[in-house]
C-alpha positions as CSV (number, residue, x, y, z in Angstrom):
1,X,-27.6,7.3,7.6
2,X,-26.7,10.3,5.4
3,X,-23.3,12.2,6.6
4,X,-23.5,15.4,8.2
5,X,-22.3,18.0,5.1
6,X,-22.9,15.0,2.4
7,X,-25.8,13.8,1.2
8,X,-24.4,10.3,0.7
9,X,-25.7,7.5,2.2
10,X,-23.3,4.6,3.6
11,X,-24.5,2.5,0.7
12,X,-23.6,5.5,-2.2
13,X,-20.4,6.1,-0.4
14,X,-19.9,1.8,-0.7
15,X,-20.9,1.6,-3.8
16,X,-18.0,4.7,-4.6
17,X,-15.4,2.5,-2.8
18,X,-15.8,-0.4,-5.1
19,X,-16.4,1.5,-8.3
20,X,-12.9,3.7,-7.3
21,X,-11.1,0.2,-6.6
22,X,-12.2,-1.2,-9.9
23,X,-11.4,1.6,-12.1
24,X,-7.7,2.3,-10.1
25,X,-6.9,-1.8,-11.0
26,X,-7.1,-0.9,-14.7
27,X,-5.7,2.2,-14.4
28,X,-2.6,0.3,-11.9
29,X,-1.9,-2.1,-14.7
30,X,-1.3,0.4,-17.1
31,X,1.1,2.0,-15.1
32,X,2.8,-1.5,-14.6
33,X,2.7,-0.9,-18.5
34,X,4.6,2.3,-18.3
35,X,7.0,2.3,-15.4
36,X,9.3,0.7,-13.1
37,X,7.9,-1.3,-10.0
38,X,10.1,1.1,-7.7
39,X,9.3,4.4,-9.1
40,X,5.6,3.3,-9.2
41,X,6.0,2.0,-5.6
42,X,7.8,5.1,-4.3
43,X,5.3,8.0,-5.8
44,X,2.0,6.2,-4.5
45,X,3.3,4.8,-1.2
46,X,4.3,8.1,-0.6
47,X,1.2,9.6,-1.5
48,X,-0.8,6.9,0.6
49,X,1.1,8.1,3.3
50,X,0.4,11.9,2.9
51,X,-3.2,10.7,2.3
52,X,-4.0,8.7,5.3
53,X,-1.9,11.5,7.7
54,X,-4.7,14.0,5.9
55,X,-7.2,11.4,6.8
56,X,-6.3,11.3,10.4
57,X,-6.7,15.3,10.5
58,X,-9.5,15.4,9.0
59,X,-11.0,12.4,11.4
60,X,-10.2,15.1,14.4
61,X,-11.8,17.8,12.5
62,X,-14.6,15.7,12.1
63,X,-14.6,17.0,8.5
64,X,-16.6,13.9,6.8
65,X,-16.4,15.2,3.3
66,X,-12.4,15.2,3.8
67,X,-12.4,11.9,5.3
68,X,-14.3,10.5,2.4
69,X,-12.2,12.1,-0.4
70,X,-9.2,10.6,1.6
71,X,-10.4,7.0,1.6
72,X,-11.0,6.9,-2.2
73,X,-8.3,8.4,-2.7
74,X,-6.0,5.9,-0.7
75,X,-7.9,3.4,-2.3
76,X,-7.0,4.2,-5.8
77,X,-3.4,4.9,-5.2
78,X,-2.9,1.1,-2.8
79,X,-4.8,-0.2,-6.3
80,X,-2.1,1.9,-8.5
81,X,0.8,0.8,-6.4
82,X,1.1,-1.8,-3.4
83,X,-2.3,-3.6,-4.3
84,X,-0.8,-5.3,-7.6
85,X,3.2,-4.7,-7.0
86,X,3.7,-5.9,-3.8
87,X,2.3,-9.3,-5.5
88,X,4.3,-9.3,-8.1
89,X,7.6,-8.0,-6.7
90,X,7.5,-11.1,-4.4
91,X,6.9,-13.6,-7.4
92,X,9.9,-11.8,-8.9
93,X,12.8,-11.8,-5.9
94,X,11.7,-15.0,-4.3
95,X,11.8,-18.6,-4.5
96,X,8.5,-20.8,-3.8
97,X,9.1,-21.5,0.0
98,X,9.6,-17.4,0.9
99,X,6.8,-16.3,-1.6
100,X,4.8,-19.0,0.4
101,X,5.2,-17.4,4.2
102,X,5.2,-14.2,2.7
103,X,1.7,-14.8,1.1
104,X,0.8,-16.2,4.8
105,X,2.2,-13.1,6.5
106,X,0.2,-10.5,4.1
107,X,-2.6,-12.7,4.8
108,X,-2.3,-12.8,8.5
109,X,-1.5,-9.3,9.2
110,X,-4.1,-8.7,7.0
111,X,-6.2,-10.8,9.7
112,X,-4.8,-9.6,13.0
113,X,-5.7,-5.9,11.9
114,X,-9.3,-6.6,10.9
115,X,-9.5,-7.9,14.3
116,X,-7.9,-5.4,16.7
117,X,-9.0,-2.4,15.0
118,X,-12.5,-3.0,16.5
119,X,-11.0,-3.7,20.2
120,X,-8.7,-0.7,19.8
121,X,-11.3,1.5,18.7
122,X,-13.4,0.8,22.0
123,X,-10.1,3.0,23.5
124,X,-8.7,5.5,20.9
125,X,-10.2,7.6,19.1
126,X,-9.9,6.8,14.9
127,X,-7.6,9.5,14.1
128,X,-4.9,8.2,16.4
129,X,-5.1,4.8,14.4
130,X,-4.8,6.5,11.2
131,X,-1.8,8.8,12.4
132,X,-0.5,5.0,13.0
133,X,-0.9,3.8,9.7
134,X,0.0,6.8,8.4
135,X,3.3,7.1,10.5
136,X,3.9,3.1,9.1
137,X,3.5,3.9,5.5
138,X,5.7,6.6,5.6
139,X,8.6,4.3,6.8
140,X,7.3,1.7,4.3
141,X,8.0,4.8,1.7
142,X,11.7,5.1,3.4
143,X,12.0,1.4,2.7
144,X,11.0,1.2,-0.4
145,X,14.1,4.2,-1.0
146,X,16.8,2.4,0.7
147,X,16.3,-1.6,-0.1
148,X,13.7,-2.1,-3.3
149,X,15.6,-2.3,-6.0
150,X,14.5,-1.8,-10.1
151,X,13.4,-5.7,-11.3
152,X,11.4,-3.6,-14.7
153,X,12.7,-5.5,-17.8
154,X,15.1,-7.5,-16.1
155,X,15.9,-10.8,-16.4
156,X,15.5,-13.9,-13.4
157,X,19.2,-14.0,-13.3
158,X,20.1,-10.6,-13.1
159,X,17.1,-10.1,-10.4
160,X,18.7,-13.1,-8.5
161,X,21.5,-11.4,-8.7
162,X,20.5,-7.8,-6.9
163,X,19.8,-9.6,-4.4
164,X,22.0,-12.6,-3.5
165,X,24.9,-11.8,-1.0
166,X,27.5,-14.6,-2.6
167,X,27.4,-12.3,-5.9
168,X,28.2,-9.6,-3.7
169,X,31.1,-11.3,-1.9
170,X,32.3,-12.6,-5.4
171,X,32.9,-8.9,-6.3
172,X,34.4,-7.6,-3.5
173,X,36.9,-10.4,-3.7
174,X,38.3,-9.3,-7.0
């Protein structure tokens, strides 16, 4: 099938998907390099956001050319940002047992979406499900704001310590 406007076939457009993921890993890591897990988090969540709300307009435009920029475009930045961080940020704020149920629940979310976007898409059209997922990264971005904190160059203790609420009573005390 080539795509009305493009002339792209499903397995070009594939092939683009992987070669976009690849290339945005190395480029993420370098960034990791460069900047702080928040910051990095914050810009290209937020962009995600603004990318996949452009991605549901386009989908009710039926513009595929805009849809297709969109995707690769989310792709890179999840690759830049919440791909590789949201991996490491765990490792870094949480003991074994929570890093464990939060590998399952990244994992089985991951699961439960792969298999109700099919059923869903029997009843709505695909723009409302990316206005859905846009709408959810954008309060993902307000959560990054308000409760991820800097862990970039710090040590285990002090990273223990943004986050435990016995420090916190221990200052309040004195």
């Amino acid at each position: 099938m080539v795509f009305k406007g493009l002339d792209m076939s499903n397995t070009t457009i594939t092939a683009l998907v992987g070669i976009i993921n690849f290339l945005a890993t190395l480029v993420g890591l370098g960034f990791l390099a460069c900047f702080g897990r928040k910051t990095i988090m914050l810009v290209f969540n937020a962009a995600m956001a603004l990318t996949i709300l452009l991605l549901s307009y386009y989908s009710f435009e039926h513009n595929s050319t805009g849809m297709i920029v969109c995707v690769l475009l989310f792709i890179a930045f999840f690759e830049f940002s919440s791909g590789p961080i949201v991996w490491l940020y765990m490792a870094e704020i949480m003991q074994d047992k929570a890093l464990s149920i939060g590998a399952f629940l990244n994992w089985f979310l991951s699961l439960v979406v792969s298999i109700t976007i099919p059923l869903i898409l029997r009843q709505v059209a695909i723009g409302y499900i990316f206005l859905f997922f846009g709408i959810c990264t954008v309060f993902g971005t307000l959560f990054i704001i308000f409760f991820m904190e800097e862990t970039r160059g710090k040590s285990q203790a002090e990273i223990d310590r943004l986050y435990s609420k016995e420090v916190d009573n221990d200052y309040q005390k004195e």
